[in-house]
Structure formats: structure tokens, C-alpha cells
C-alpha positions, 0 to 999 in steps of 0.5 A: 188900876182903872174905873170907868164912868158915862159922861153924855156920850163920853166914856170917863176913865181915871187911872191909877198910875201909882200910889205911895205912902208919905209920912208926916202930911202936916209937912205938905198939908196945912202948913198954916194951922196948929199941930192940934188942928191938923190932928182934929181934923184928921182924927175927925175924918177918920185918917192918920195924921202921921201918915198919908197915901198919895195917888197918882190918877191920869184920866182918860176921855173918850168922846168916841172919836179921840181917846184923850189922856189929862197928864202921864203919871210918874213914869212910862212903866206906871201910865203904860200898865195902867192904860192897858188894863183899861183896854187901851194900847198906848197907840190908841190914844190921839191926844194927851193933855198936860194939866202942868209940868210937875214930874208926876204929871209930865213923867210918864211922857217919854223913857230915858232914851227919849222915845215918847210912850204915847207917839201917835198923840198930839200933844197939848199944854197951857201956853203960860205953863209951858212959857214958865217952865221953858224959860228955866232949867229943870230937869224933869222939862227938859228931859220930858217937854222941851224935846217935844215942844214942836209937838204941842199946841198951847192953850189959854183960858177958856180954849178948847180940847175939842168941843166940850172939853175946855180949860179953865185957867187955874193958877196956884200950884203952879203959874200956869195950872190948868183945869179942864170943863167937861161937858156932854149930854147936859152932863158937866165934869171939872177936872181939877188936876192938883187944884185939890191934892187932898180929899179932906185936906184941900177939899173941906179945908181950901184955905190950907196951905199946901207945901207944893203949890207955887203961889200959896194964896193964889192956890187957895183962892183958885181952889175955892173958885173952882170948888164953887164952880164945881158945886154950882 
């Protein structure tokens, strides 16, 4: 459910909150290319085109001082399980940090009585991100965020998690999506979040559309930015 890594002097955790089949992915990826482009593809890169596995990873950061968690999965059940097998009680962690709002990153966030899975943490989102999704009706929002919204504090480009974490303004997916810059030690990270969805299809091929992103030119131009970005 977990796997551990050294960045600098941070400890990298990525969790797998949960997994489920999709069917028919050409539905959701590529939906700008030919049936017959999408199945070469695939077939080139040794998966099935008539189905593909979705995993939902929230990521863990600790700098040895904060335990900080980037998103909260689908549902408490799944983000609670998964931060105690990595060796962390849900108390332990002192921030959590929202990429964006869709439901399989804001889900794990509080239980249908409204308690919050993580309630020792701050909590901190992208400003515009947060000013999208408060200025409509979803249900997800409003059952998950708004009851918090005095909880966070917001973010813009460039600002800063604490020092050597910081966002990268990654609009696309959605209107306020964020990445985060992880630096430690001379060591580098970019969490992408959903800029990339797809180990093959958003990442050889980031002028795929993508059925779930908002703004599908501007998440493929983000998407080829921030791949520049993480390949230089």
C-alpha cells in the first residue's frame, strides 16, 4: 500500500489509497486520435486498449519536522489504511495539501458525519482553485471543503509549503490545478498530481486529450511544461 524513498533530507512516501479497473480507456484518453492510433499505441507499449487500471496515490512528505500528505484519495476508509501501513497515525500528520478538488483527491478529507480524517493538520489549497469550486455547487465541495474553508490557507504560484516545497501553477485539469516543486539536499521532485493521469498515455503522448481535464488545450500545453520542467 505504501513505498518509501530518500529525497535530501526528506522522507517520500507515496500511498496507494485505492485501484480500480476502467474499461474501454480510449473514452477517457486520446479522445483526439483514431481507434487504430490508440490501439498501436497500446499494443506498442504492451497494455490492453480495452481496458485500463486507475491508481489513486496520495504522497506523503517528511521533512523531519511536518508530516505533510498532497491530497486524500477517494474516501477515509481508503487514505486512513493506507497512511497506517505506512507507519503514520492519522494525528501524526500536520499538514495536508489539496492538488485540486476533484472527489478522488478531496474524498478522503472528512466521513459523512463530517468529522475530518486528519484533524490535527492545516490545511492548505491553491487560491484560485479553491475560489472555482466555492463559487459553484458541487456536491463533493461542499461536503468535503467548504465546512473547512477556515481551516486553509491558500496558495498562488510559486508559494511556498515550507521551504523546499512549493507550487507550481498548473492550470488544465482543472482552473486552479496545482503542482508542487520538491527540493532537499541538491535533490529535485515534481509532483505532478493529475497533470499526467497516465504512464503512457499522458506521458509519451501530452498532446492527448484527456476526457477529465477542464481546459483540454491548456492541459496539454501544461502537461508538456511541466514534463519539460521535470526532464531538465
Amino acid at each position: 500500500q505504501f513505498r518509501d524513498f530518500v529525497l535530501g533530507d526528506f522522507k517520500v512516501t507515496t500511498l496507494l489509497a485505492g485501484s480500480r479497473p476502467v474499461p474501454e480507456p480510449h473514452k477517457t484518453f486520446g479522445l483526439n486520435v483514431d481507434e487504430a492510433t490508440f490501439n498501436a499505441v497500446s499494443e506498442q507499449n504492451f497494455i490492453p486498449a480495452d481496458v485500463a487500471q486507475f491508481f489513486f496515490t496520495p504522497t506523503i512528505i517528511n521533512t523531519g519536522s511536518e508530516v505533510i500528505l498532497f491530497d486524500t484519495g477517494l474516501d477515509p476508509a481508503g487514505i486512513t489504511a493506507a497512511v497506517t501501513a505506512a507507519g503514520y497515525a492519522t494525528d501524526d500528520l500536520t499538514h495536508v495539501v489539496l492538488t485540486h478538488m476533484h472527489g478522488d483527491h478531496i474524498g478522503g478529507m472528512a466521513d459523512d458525519t463530517g468529522a475530518l480524517t486528519f484533524g490535527n493538520a492545516a490545511y492548505i489549497t491553491g487560491q484560485t482553485e479553491f475560489d472555482h469550486w466555492a463559487g459553484q455547487e458541487n456536491d463533493g465541495f461542499n461536503a468535503k471543503v467548504r465546512p473547512f474553508a477556515d481551516r486553509f490557507t491558500f496558495l498562488s504560484d510559486q508559494g511556498e509549503v515550507r521551504s523546499g516545497i512549493s507550487a507550481v501553477f498548473a492550470p488544465g485539469h482543472t482552473p486552479g490545478h496545482m503542482a508542487f516543486r520538491v527540493e532537499s539536499g541538491g535533490k529535485q521532485l515534481l509532483l505532478m498530481a493529475d497533470t499526467a493521469n497516465h504512464y503512457v498515455y499522458s506521458l509519451a503522448y501530452p498532446e492527448w486529450e484527456v476526457r477529465f481535464d477542464a481546459d483540454k488545450t491548456q492541459a496539454a500545453a501544461t502537461r508538456k511544461t511541466l514534463l519539460d520542467m521535470a526532464a531538465a
